[in-house]
C-alpha positions in Angstrom: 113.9 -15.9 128.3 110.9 -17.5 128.5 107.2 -16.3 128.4 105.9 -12.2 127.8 108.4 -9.5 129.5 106.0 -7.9 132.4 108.4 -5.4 133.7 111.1 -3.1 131.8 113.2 -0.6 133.0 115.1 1.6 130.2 118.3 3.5 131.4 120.7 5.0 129.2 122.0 8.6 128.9 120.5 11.7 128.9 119.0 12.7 125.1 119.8 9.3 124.6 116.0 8.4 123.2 115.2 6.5 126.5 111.7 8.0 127.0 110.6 7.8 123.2 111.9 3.9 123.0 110.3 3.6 126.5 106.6 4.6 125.2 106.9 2.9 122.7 107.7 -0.7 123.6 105.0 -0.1 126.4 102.6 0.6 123.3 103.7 -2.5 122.0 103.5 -4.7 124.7 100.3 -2.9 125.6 101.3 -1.9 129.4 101.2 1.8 130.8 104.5 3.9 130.6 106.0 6.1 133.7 108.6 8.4 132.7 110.6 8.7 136.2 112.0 12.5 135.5 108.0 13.4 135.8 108.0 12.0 139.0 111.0 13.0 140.7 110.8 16.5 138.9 108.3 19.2 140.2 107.0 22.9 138.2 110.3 24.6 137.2 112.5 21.3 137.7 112.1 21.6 141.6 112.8 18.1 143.1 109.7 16.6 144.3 109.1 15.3 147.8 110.9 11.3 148.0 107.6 10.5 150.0 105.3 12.2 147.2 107.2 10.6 144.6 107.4 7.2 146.1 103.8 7.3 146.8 103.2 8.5 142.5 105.6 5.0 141.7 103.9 2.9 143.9 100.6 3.8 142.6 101.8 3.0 139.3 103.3 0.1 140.1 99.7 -1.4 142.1 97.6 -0.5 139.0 99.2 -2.2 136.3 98.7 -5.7 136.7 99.7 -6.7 133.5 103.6 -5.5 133.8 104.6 -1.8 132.9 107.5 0.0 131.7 109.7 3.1 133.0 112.2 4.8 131.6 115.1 7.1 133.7 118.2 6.6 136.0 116.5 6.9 139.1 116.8 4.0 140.9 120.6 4.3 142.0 119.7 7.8 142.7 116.7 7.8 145.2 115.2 5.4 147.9 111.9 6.5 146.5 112.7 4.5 143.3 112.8 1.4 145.3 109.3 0.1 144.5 110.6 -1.1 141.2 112.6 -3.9 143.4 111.2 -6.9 143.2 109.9 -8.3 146.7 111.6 -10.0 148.8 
């Protein structure tokens, strides 16, 4: 691999540390963090709107210029996760 890592996406288990690893190699590569379970989870774990959440992930994804990185199973779960993709 060559040159800095722009865009990470941690999976792994549930309780399997993937949000705590997640902040903190965004801390170290000094790039916001977006824990996906916040966005796909409403108040009292009700599943948020696909169009609300896509909207919240693109968002994200627009303001951080420098790369980011996002931790969760979402994106084989939800068309809203798609924004992660890379274009086309």
């Amino acid at each position: 691999m060559t040159g800095r890592l722009r865009r990470v996406r941690v999976v792994g288990t549930s309780g399997s540390g993937k949000t705590t690893f997640a902040a903190r190699l965004a801390a170290r590569l000094d790039v916001p963090h977006l824990e996906l379970d916040e966005v796909f989870w409403d108040a009292g774990w009700t599943k948020r709107d696909p169009a609300e959440a896509r909207a919240q992930i693109e968002a994200f994804v627009s303001a951080a210029h420098r790369g980011w990185v996002t931790d969760g199973n979402w994106t084989a779960r939800s068309p809203a996760a798609s924004s992660f993709r890379p274009p086309a």
